[in-house]
C-alpha positions as CSV (number, residue, x, y, z in Angstrom):
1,X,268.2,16.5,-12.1
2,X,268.6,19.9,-10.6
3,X,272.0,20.5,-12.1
4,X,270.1,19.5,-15.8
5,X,267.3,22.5,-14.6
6,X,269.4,24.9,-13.8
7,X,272.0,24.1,-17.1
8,X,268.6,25.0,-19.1
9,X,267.6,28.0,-17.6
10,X,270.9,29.3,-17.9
11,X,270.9,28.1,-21.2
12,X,267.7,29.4,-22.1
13,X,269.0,32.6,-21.2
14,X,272.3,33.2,-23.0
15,X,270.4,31.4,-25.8
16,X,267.7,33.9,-25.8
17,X,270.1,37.2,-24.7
18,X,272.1,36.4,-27.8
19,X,268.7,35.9,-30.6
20,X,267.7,39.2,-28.9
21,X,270.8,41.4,-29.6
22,X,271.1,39.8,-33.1
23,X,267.7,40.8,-33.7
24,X,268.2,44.5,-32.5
25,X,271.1,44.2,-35.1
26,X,269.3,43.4,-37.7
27,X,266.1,45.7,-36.5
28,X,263.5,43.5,-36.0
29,X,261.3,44.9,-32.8
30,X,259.0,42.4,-32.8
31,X,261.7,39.2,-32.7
32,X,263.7,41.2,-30.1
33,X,260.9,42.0,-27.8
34,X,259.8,38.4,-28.1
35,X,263.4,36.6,-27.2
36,X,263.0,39.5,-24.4
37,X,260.5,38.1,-22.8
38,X,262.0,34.8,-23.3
39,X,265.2,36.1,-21.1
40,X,262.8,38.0,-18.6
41,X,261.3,34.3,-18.3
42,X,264.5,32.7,-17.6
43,X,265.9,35.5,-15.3
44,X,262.5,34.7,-12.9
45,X,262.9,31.5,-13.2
46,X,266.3,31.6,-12.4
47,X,266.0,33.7,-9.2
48,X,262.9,31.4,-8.1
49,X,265.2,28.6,-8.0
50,X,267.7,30.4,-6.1
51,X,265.4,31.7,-3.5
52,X,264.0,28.3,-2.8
53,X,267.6,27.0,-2.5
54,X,267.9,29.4,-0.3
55,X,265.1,28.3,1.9
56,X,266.1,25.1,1.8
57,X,269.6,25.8,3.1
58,X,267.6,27.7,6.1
59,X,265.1,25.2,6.2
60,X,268.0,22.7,6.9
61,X,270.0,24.5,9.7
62,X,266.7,24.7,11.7
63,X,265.8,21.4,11.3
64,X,266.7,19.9,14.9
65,X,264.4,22.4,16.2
66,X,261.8,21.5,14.0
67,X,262.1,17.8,14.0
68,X,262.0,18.0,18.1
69,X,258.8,19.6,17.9
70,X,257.4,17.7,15.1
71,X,257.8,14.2,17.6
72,X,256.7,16.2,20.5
73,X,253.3,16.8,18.7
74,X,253.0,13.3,17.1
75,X,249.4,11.8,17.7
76,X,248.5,8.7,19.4
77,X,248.2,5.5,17.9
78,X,244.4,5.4,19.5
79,X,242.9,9.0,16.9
80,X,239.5,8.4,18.3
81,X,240.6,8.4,22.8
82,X,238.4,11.6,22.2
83,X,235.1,9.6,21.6
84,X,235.8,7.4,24.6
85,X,233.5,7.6,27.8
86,X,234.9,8.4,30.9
87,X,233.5,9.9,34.1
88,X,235.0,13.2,34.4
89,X,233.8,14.0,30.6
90,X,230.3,15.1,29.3
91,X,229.3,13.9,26.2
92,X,229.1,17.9,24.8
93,X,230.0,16.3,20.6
94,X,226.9,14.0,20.8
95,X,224.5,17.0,22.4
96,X,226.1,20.1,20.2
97,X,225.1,17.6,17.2
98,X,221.5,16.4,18.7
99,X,221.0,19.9,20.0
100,X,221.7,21.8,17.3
101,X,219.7,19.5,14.7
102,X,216.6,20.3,17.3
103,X,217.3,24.2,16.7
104,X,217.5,23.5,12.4
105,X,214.3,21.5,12.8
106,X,212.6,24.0,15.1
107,X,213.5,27.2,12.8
108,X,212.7,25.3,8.9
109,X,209.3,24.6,10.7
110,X,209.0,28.4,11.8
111,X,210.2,29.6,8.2
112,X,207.5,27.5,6.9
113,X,204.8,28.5,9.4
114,X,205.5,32.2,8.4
115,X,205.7,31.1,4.6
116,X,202.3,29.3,4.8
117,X,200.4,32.5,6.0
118,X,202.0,35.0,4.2
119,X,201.5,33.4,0.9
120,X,197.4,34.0,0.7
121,X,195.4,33.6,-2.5
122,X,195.1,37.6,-1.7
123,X,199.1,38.0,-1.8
124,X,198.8,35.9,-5.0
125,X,196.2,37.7,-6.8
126,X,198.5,41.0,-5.9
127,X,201.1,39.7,-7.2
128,X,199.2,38.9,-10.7
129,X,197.8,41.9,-11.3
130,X,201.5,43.6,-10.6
131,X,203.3,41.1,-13.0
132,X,200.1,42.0,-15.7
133,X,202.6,45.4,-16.8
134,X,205.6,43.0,-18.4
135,X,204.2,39.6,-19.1
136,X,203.7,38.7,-23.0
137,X,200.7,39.7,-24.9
138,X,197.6,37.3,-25.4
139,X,198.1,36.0,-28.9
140,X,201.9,36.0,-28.3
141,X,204.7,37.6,-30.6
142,X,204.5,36.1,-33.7
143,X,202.7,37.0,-36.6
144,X,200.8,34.4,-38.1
145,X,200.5,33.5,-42.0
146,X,197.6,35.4,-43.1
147,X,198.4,38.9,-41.2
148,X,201.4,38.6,-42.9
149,X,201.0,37.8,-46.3
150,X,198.2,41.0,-46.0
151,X,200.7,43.6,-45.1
152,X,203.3,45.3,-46.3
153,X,205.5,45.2,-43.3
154,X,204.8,42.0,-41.5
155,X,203.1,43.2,-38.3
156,X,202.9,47.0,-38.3
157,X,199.4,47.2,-38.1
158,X,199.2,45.0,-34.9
159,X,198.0,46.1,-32.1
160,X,199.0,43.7,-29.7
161,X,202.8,44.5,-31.1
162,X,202.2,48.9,-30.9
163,X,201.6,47.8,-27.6
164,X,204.3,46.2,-26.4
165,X,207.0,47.9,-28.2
166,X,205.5,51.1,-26.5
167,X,204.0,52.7,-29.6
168,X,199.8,51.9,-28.8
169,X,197.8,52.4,-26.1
């Protein structure tokens, strides 16, 4: 299978080198740029392959080392020992995980004590009278039937429109 990928990128090459100098022969840019790009392709490609082969071939002569310390570092057959009591050991998982769950529950109650008083029917009414300057204006935007079958220009004489485009006070 290897031998078949590299036969094609070679291939692929030549192939593509060859379209591209006929093209330059017969002056056509945009052909010759494109089977360019087909041979810049290939070239990358090509020198990929080699530079993983090369790896490889490294990877290979190191191997002993690496398969020593691969079977040095193998785990048990037992994955949880960890979670085993013994005498000499304190239990520091199961307390991180109730202790920690304690803190969580301690500070979503404190944001929500500060939440509950800062939001006052005071803070509220604030708020309102500050959002007053951009919300939509009482009858809405749209124009209904009979203002503008009366006009010429549906809407200019409106005040509620002058005002929120800026042009009425």
């Amino acid at each position: 299978m290897k031998t078949i990928a590299w036969l094609a990128g070679i291939g692929t090459a030549v192939t593509a080198t060859a379209y591209m100098v006929v093209s330059l022969n017969r002056w056509e840019w945009n052909r010759a740029l494109f089977f360019g790009l087909i041979v810049l392709m290939a070239e990358v490609g090509l020198a990929t392959g080699l530079v993983l082969r090369k790896l490889n071939e490294l990877a290979a002569q190191r191997e002993p080392d690496i398969a020593a310390i691969v079977r040095a570092t193998r785990p048990t057959a037992d994955r949880f020992a960890w979670m085993k009591r013994s005498a000499g050991q304190l239990d520091v998982f199961i307390t991180f995980l109730v202790g920690g769950g304690v803190i969580l529950s301690f500070m979503a109650w404190l944001v929500d004590r500060v939440a509950a008083h800062t939001a006052t029917p005071t803070m509220e009414q604030k708020l309102v009278g500050r959002m007053a300057a951009i919300s939509y204006p009482r009858g809405g935007l749209l124009v209904d039937d009979v203002t503008a079958l009366a006009q010429d220009v549906p809407g200019a004489d409106d005040q509620q429109i002058r005002k929120l485009l800026g042009n009425g006070h």
